[in-house]
C-alpha positions as CSV (number, residue, x, y, z in Angstrom):
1,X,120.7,142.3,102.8
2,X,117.2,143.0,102.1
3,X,117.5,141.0,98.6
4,X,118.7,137.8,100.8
5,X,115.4,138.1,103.0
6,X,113.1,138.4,99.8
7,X,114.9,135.5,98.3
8,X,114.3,133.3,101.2
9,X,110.8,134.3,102.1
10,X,110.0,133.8,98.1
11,X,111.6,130.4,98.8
12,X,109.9,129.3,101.8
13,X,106.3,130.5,99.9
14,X,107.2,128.1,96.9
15,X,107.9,125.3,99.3
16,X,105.2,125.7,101.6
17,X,103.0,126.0,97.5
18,X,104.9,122.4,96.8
19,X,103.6,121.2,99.9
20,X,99.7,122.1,99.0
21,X,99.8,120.2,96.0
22,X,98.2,116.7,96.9
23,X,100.2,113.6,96.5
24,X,98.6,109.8,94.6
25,X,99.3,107.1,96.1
26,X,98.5,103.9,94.2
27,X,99.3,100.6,95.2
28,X,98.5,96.9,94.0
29,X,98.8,94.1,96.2
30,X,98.3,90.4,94.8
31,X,99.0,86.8,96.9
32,X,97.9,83.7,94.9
33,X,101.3,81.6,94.9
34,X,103.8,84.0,95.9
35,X,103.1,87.9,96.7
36,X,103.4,90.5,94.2
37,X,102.7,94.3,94.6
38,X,103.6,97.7,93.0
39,X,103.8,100.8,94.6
40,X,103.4,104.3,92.7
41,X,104.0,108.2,94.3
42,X,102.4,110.9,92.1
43,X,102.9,114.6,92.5
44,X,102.4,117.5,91.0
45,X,99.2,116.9,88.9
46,X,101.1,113.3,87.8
47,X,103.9,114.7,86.3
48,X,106.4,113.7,88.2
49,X,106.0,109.6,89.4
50,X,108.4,107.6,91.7
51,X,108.0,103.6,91.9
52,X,108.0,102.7,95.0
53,X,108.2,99.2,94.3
54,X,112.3,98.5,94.5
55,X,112.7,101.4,97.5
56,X,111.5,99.2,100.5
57,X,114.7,96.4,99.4
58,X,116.9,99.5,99.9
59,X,115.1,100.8,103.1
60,X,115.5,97.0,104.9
61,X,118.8,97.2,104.3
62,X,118.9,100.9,105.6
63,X,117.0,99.7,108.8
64,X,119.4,97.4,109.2
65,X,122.7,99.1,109.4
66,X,120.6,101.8,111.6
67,X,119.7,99.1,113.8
68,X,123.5,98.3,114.9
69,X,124.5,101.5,115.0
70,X,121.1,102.8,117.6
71,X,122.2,103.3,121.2
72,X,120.6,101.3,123.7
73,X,118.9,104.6,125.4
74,X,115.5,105.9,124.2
75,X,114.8,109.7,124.5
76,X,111.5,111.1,126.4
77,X,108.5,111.7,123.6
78,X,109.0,115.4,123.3
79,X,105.4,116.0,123.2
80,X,104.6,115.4,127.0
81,X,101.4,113.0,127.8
82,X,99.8,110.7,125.3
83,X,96.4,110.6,126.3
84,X,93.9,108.2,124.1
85,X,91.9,111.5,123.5
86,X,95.0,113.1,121.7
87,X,95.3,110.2,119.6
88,X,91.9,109.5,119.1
89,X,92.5,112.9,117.4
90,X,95.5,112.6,116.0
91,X,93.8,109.8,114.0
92,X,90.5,111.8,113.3
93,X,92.6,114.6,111.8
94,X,95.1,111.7,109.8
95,X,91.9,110.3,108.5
96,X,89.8,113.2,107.4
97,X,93.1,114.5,105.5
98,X,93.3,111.4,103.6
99,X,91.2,110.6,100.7
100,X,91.0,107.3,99.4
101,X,89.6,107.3,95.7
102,X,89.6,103.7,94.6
103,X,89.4,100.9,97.0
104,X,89.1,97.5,96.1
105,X,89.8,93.8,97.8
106,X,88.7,90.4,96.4
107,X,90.5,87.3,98.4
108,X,90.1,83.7,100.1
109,X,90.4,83.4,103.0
110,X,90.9,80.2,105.2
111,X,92.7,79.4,108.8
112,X,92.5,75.5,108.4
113,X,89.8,75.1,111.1
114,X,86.4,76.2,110.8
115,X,85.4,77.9,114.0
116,X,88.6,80.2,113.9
117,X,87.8,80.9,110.1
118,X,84.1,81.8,111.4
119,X,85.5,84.2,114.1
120,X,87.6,85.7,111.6
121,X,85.0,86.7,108.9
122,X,82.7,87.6,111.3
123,X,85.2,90.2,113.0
124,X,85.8,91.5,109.4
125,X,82.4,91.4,107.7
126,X,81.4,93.9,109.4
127,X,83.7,96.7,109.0
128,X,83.8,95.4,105.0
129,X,80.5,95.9,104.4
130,X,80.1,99.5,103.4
131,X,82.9,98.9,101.1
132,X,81.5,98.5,97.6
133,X,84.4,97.0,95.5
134,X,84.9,93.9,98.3
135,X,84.1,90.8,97.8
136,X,85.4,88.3,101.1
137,X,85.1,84.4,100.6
138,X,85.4,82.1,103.6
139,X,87.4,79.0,102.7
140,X,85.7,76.3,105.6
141,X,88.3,73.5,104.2
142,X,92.0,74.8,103.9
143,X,94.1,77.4,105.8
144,X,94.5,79.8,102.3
145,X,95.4,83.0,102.4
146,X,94.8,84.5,98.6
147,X,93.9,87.4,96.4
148,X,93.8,91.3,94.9
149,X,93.8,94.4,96.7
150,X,94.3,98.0,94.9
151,X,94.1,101.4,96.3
152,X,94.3,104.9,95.0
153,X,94.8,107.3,98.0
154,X,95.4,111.2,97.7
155,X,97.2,113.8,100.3
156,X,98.1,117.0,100.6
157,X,101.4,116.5,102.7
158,X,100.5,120.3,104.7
159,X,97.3,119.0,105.8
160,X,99.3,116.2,107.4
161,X,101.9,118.4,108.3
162,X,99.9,120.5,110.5
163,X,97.8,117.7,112.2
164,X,101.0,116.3,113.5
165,X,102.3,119.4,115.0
166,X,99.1,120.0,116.5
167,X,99.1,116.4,118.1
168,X,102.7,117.4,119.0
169,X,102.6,120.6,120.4
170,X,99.1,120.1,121.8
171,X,100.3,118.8,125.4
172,X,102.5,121.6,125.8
173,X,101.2,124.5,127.8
């Protein structure tokens, strides 16, 4: 009996040790003509990799079927109270666990007329410009919606795991 509780504490210490290993997450995105991306998982130091490019046909089709089978009811949000302070922190505590290594965007961007195209770069100027690798042009002529974006963001999925069940569990008292 005491062997069985050894053998599933070890286990639970060598998941919760799989779960403090950080995760890569790199992804391409390209729109000139048609749009292209790839999507790449690594873990565990890069040895083991998972495309993620074919898995979202596979999950629409999954999303789907679930959608005919979902009742029409909605359960209560078992955490009580959203309050915009609890997810002002819930998004603090998403963002400060997240590490985004590479960042990079390069596209043309045009709405057809040139007062909404104005608006629209100068709503997202701003919040580009301490990004180094971004490089926004205006397109005054066309509507045109065109170019690169890559990213290389890394995790640690317990970081994540324990903000969530603090925003969960927060409300409860």
């Amino acid at each position: 009996m005491l062997t069985v509780l050894y053998l599933i504490t070890f286990l639970l210490l060598c998941l919760l040790a799989l779960l403090a290993l950080p995760v890569e997450l790199s992804l391409q995105l390209e729109k000139e003509e048609r749009f292209d991306y790839k999507a790449r998982l690594h873990w565990f130091f890069g040895l083991v990799s998972v495309d993620l490019t074919g898995l979202t046909k596979k999950v629409a089709k999954a999303k789907k079927k679930k959608r005919k089978k979902r009742k029409a009811h909605r359960e209560k949000f078992p955490g009580g109270s959203v309050s915009p302070q609890r997810v002002a922190r819930l998004l603090r505590g998403l963002l400060h666990s997240i590490q985004v290594s590479e960042f990079s965007l390069h596209g043309r961007i045009g709405l057809g007329d040139p007062a909404c195209t104005g608006m629209l770069m100068g709503l997202l100027q701003p919040l580009l410009l301490p990004a180094r690798q971004v490089s926004l042009v205006a397109d005054y002529e066309e509507a045109v919606f065109e170019g690169r974006f890559s990213a290389r963001v890394r995790l640690v999925p317990l970081r994540i795991f324990g903000v969530l069940l603090r925003f969960f569990f927060a409300g409860r008292r």
